[in-house]
DSSP file (Angstrom, degrees, kcal/mol; ACC not computed):
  #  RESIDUE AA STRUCTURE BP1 BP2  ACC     N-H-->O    O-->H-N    N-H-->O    O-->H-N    TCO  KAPPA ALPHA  PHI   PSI    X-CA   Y-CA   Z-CA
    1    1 A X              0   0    0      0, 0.0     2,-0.3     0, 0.0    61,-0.0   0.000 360.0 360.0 360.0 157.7   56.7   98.5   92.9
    2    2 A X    >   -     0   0    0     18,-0.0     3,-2.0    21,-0.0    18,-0.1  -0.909 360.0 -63.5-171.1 118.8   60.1   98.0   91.8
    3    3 A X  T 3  S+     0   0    0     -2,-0.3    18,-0.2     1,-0.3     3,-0.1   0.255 119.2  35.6 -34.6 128.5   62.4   94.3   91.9
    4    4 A X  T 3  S+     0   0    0     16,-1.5    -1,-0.3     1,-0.3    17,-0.1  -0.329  88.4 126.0 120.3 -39.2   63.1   93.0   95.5
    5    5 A X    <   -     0   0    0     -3,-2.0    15,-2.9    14,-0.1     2,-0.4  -0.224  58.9-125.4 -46.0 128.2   59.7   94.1   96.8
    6    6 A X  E     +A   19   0A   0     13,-0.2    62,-1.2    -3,-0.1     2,-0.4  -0.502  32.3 179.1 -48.5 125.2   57.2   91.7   98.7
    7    7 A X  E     -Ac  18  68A   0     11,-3.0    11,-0.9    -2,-0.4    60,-0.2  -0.899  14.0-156.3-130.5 115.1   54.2   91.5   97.3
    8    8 A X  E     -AB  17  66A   0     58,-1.3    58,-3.0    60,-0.7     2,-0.2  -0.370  10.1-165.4 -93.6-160.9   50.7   89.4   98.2
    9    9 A X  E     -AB  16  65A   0      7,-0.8     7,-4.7    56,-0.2     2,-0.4  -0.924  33.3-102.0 176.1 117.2   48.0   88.5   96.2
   10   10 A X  E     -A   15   0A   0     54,-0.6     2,-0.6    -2,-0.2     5,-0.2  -0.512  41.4-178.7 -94.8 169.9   44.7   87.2   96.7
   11   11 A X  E >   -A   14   0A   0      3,-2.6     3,-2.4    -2,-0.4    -2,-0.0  -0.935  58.2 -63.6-142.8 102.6   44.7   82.9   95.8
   12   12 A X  T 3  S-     0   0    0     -2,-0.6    -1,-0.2     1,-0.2     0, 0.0  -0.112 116.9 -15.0  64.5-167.4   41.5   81.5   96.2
   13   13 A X  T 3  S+     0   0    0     -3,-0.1    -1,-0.2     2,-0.1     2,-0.1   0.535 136.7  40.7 -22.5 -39.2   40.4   81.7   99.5
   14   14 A X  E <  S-A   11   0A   0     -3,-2.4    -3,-2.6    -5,-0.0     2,-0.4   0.016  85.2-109.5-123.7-170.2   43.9   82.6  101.0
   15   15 A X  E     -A   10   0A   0     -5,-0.2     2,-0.3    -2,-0.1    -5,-0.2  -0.921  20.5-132.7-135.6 175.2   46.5   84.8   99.8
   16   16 A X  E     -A    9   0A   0     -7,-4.7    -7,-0.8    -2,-0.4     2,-0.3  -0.936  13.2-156.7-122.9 151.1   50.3   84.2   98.2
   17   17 A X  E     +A    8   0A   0     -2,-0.3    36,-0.9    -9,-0.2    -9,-0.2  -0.962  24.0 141.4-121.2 157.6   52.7   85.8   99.0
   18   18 A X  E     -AD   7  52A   0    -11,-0.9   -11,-3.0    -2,-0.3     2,-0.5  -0.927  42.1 -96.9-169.8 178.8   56.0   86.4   96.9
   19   19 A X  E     -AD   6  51A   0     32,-0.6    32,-2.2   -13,-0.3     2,-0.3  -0.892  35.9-122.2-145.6 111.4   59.2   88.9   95.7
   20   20 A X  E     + D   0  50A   0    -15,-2.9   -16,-1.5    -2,-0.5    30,-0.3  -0.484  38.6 165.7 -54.0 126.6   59.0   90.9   92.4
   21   21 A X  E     +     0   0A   0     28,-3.1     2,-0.3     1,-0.3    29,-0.2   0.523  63.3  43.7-116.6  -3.2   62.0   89.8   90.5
   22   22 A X  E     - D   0  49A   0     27,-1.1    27,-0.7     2,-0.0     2,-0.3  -0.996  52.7-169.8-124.4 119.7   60.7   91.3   87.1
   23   23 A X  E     - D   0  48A   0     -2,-0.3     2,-0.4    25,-0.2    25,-0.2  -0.969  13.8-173.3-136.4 141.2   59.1   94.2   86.0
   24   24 A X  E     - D   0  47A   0     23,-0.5    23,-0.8    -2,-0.3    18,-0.6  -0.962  14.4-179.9-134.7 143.1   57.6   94.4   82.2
   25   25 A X        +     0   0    0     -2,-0.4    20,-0.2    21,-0.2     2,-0.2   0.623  67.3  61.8-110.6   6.5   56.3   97.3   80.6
   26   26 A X  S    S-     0   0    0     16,-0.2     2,-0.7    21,-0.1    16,-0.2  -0.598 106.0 -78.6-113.2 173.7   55.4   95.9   77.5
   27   27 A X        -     0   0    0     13,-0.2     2,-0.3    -2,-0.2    13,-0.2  -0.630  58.5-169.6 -98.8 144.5   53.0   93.2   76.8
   28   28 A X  E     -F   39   0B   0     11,-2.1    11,-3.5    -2,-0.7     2,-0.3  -0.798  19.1-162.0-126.8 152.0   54.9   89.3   77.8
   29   29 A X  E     +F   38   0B   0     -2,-0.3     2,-0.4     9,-0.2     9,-0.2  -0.971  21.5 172.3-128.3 140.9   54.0   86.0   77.3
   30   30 A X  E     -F   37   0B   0      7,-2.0     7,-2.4    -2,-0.3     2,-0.8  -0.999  29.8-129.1-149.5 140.2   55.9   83.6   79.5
   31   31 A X  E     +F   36   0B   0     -2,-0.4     2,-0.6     5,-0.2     5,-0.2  -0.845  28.0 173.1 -86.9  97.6   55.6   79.8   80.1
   32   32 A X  E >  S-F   35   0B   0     -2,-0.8     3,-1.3     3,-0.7    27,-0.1  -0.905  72.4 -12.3-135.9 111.5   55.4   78.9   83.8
   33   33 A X  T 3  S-     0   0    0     -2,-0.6    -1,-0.1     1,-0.3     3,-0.1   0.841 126.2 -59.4  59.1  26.9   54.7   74.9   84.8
   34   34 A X  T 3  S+     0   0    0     -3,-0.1     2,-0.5     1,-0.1    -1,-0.3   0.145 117.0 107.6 117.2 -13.3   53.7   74.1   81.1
   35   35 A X  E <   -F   32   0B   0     -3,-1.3    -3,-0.7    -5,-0.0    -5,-0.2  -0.712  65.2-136.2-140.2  87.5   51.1   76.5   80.9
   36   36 A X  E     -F   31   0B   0     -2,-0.5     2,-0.3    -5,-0.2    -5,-0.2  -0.363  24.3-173.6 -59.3 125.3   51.5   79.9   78.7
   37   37 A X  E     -F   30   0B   0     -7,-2.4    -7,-2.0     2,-0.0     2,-0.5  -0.839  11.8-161.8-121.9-176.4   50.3   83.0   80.3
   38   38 A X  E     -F   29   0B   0     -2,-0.3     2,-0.3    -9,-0.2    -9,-0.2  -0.993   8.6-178.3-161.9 130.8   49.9   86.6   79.0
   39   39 A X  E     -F   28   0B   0    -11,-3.5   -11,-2.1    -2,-0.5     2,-0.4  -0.983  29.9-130.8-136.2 137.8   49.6   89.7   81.0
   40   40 A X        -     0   0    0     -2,-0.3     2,-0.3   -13,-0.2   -13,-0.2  -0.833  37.5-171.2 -88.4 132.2   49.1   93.2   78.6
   41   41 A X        +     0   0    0     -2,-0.4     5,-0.2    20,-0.1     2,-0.2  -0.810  19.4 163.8-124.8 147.0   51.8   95.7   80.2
   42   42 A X        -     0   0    0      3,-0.9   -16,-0.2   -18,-0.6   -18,-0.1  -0.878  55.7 -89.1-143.0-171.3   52.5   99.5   79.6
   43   43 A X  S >  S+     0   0    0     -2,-0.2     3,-0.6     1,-0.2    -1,-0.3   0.998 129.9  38.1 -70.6 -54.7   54.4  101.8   81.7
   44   44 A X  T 3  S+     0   0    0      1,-0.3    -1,-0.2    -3,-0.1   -19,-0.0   0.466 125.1  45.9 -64.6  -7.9   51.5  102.9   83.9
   45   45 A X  T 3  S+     0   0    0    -20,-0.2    -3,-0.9   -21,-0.1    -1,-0.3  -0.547  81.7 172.8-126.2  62.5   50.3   99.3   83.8
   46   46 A X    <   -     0   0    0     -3,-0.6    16,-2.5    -5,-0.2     2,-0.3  -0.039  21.4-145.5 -76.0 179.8   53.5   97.2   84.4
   47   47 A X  E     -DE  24  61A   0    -23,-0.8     2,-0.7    14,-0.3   -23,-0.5  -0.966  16.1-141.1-141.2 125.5   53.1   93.5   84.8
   48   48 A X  E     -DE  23  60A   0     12,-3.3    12,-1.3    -2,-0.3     2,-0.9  -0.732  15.5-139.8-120.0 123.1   55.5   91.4   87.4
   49   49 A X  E     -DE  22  59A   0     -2,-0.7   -28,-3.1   -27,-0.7   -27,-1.1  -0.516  35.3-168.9 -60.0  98.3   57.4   88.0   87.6
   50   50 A X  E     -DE  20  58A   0      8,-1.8     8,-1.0    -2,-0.9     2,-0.9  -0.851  12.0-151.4 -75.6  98.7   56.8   87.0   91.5
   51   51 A X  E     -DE  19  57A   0    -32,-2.2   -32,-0.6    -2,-0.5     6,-0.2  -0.806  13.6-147.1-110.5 158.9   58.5   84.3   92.8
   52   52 A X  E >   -D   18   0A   0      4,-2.0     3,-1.4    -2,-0.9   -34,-0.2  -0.144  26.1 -98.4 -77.9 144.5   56.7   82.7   95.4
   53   53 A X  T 3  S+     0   0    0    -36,-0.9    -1,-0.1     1,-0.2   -35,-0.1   0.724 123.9  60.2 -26.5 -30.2   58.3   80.9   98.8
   54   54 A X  T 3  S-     0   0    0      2,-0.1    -1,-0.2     1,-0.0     3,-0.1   0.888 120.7-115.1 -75.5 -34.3   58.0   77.8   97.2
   55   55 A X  S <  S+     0   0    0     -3,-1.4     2,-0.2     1,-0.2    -2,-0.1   0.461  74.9 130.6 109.3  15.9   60.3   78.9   94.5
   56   56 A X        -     0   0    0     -4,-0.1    -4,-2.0   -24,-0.0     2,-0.3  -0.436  51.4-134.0 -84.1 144.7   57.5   78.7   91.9
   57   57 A X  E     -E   51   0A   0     -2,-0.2    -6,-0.2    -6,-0.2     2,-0.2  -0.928  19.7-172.7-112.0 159.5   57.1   82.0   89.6
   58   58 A X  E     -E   50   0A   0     -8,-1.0    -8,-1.8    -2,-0.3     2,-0.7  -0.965  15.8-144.1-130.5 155.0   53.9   83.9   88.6
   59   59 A X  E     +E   49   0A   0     -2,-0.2     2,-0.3   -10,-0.2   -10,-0.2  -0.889  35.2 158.7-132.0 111.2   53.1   86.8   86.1
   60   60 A X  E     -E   48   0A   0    -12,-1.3   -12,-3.3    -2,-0.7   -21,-0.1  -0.919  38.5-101.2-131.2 165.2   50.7   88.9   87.3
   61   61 A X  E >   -E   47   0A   0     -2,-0.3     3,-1.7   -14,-0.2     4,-0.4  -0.389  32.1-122.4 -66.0 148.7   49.3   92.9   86.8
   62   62 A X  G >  S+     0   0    0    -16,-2.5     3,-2.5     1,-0.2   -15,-0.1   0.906 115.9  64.9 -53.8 -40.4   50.2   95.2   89.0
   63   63 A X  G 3  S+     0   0    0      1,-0.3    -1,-0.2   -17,-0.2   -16,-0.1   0.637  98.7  57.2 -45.4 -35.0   46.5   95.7   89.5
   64   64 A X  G <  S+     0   0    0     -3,-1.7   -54,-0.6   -55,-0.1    -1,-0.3   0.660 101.3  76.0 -67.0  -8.1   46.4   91.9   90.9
   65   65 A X  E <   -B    9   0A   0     -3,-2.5     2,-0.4    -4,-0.4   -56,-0.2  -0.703  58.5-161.0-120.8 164.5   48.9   92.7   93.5
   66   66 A X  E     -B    8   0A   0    -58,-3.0   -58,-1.3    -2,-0.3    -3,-0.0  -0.977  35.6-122.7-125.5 134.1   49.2   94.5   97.0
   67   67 A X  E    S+B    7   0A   0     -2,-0.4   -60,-0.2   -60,-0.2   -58,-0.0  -0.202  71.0  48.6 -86.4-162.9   52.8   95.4   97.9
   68   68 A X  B    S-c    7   0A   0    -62,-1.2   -60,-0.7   -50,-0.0   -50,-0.2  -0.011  89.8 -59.2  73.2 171.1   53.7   93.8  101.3
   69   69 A X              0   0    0    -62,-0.2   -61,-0.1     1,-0.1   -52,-0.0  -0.453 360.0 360.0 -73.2 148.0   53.7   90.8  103.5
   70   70 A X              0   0    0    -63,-0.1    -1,-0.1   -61,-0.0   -53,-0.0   0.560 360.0 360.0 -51.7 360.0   50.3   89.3  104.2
């Protein structure tokens, strides 16, 4: 996966859907809507800054995510 892709996610019930704009390969800590999260990253385990339709970002493992549209 690689910046520009669409990528969902499942959310709850539903899914999200959203566009990588980040890729880390180290482990990041980021603040998103007040709230610090922290995803452990390598190369073979990146972790990616999504934002979302809404225009909201999220930082999730690749492992959380499916490339494509729902």
């Amino acid at each position: 996966m690689k910046k520009g892709d669409t990528v969902h996610r499942q959310w709850g019930a539903s899914e999200a859907e959203g566009e990588i704009e980040k890729k880390h390969t180290e482990t990041v800590t980021k603040t998103i809507k007040g709230t610090k999260v922290k995803r452990k990253a390598t190369a073979d385990k990146p972790a990616y800054e999504i934002k979302q339709a809404d225009g909201s970002k999220v930082l999730k493992s690749e492992s959380e995510l499916k490339k494509g549209s729902r």
